[in-house]
N, C-alpha and C positions, 0 to 999 in steps of 0.2 A: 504493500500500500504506500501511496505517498506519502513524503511526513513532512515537516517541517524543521526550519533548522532558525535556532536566534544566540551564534555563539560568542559573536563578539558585542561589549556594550558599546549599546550609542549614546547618541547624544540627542537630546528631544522637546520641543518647543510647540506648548499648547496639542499637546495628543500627536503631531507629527513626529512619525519618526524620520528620524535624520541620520548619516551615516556617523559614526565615530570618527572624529577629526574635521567635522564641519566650522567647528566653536570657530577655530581663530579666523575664520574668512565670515562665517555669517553675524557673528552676535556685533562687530562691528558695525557691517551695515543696518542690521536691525535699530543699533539704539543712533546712528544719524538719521536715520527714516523717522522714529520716530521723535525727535527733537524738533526736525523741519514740518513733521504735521501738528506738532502743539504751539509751534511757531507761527505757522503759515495762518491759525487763526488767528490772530493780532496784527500781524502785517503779512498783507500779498506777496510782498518781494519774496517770501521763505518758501514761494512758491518755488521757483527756480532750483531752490535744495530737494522740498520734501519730493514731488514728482519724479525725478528720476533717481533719491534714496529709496523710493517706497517701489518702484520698479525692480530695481537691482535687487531690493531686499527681496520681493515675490521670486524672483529670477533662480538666485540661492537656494530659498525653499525646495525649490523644482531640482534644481541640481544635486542637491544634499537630499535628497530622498532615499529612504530605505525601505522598503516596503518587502515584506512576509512574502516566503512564496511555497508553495506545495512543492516538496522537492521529487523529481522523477526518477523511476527506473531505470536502471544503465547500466553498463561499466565503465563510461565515460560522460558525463556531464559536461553543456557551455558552461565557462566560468562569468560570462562577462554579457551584457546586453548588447547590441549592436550588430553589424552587418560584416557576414562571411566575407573578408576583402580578398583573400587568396586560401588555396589547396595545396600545396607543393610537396610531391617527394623529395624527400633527404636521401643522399648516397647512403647513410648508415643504415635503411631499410625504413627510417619511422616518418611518418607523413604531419606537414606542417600547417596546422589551418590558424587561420589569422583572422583576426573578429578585430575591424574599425569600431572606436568608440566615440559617438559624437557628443558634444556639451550638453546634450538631451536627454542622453541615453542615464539610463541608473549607473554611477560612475563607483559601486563595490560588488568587486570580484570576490565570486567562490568559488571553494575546491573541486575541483573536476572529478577527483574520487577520493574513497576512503583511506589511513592511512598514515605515514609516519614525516614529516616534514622533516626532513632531511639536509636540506641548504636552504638557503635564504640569501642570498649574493646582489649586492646595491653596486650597478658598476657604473661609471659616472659618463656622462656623452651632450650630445648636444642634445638641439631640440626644433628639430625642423618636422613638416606637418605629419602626421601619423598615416598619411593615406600615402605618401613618400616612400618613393624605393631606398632614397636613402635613411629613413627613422629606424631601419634597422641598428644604427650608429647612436641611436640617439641616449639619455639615462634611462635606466631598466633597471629590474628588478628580475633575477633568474630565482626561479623554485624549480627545486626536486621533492618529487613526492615518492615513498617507498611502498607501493601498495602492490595488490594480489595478483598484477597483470605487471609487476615492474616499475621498474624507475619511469617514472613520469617527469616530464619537464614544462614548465610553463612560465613566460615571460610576460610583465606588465612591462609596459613600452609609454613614456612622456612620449607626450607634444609638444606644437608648439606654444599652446597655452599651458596644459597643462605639464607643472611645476614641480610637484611633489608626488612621489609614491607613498605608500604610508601601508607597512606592511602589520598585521593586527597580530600574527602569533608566528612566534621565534621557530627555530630551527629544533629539532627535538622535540617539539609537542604536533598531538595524534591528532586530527581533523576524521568528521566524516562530512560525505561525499555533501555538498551543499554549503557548508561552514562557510560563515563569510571570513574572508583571508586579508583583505586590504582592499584599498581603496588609492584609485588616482582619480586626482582632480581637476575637472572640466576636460575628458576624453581623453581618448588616443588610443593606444593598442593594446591587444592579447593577443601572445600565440601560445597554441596547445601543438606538443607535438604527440603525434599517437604513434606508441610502439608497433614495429613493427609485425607483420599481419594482421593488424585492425584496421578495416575500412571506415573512410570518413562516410555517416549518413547528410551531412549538409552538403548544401552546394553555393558557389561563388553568387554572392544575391542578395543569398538570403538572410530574413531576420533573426535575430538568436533573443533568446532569455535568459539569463544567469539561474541556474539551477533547475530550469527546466528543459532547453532544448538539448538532443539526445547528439554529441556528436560521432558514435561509433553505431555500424550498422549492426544489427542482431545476427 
């Protein structure tokens, strides 16, 4: 049956949930939003602030969403929301799919499967746009997973907005398949690579959902 998963704490405002590590980018905007609308009724001019503080602040909201999800069947899990940007075989036999994440999309990744975290490696790069042949180059975050089907590997990939990865559980501690794992902020990449002889079920297109859509075929 599907289950759900709520491993890492967030962070949460007025019954939203919001991802862990939202605080230091949202609560700012929140308390100039709302300065400029207790302002803006005594003088118009605070108009100028509140209207595009109370934008950006809505904006955030949207962005830093975390939202519950029925976790699926699989032996491989999308960890990430967003659109299948490439399929590629690897020489070493394991196949490489790459999920675009846009500033829209839910920006926290989870575990693609059950299992033992293994690495956790922050390697430092630029930051040019995520849909880019060259973002391969860009800061990442590599993860090994040690689970029932082998080493798994999977990369969170900056943009060029987004700035920060921000990874939720260390190196040594056991995830199951769903767990939220980190989060990057305002989009950019995932790549899952699948061991070799598991066929990918997505195709170059398509939409994915963190913890729901299946990406190994049965």
């Amino acid at each position: 049956m599907p289950h759900s998963h709520s491993s890492a704490p967030r962070d949460s405002l007025a019954g939203v949930r919001l991802a862990r590590g939202a605080s230091p980018w949202l609560l700012p905007t929140l308390a100039t939003a709302a300065v400029g609308l207790v302002r803006a009724r005594r003088s118009g001019r605070w108009a100028t602030v509140a209207v595009p503080a109370t934008a950006l602040a809505a904006g955030m909201l949207w962005f830093f969403r975390d939202p519950e999800r029925e976790i699926a069947e699989g032996r491989v899990i999308c960890p990430a929301d967003g659109v299948v940007q490439s399929i590629m075989p690897w020489k070493d036999g394991r196949t490489r799919v790459a999920i675009f994440m846009s500033p829209l999309n839910v920006h926290v990744n989870r575990a693609p499967l059950s299992g033992t975290v293994t690495s956790v490696e922050h390697i430092p790069g630029g930051y040019v746009p995520a849909f880019n042949k060259e973002s391969e180059n860009n800061e990442r975050v590599v993860w090994h997973f040690d689970t029932e089907i082998g080493d798994v590997e999977m990369i969170q990939i900056a943009g060029a907005v987004a700035r920060r990865i921000v990874p939720y559980v260390p190196r040594g501690c056991k995830v199951e398949q769903g767990d939220r794992i980190g989060l990057i902020r305002f989009g950019s990449r995932v790549d899952v690579y699948l061991p070799e002889g598991i066929e990918p079920a997505v195709e170059v297109g398509q939409t994915t959902t963190a913890g729901v859509t299946r990406l190994d075929r049965a």
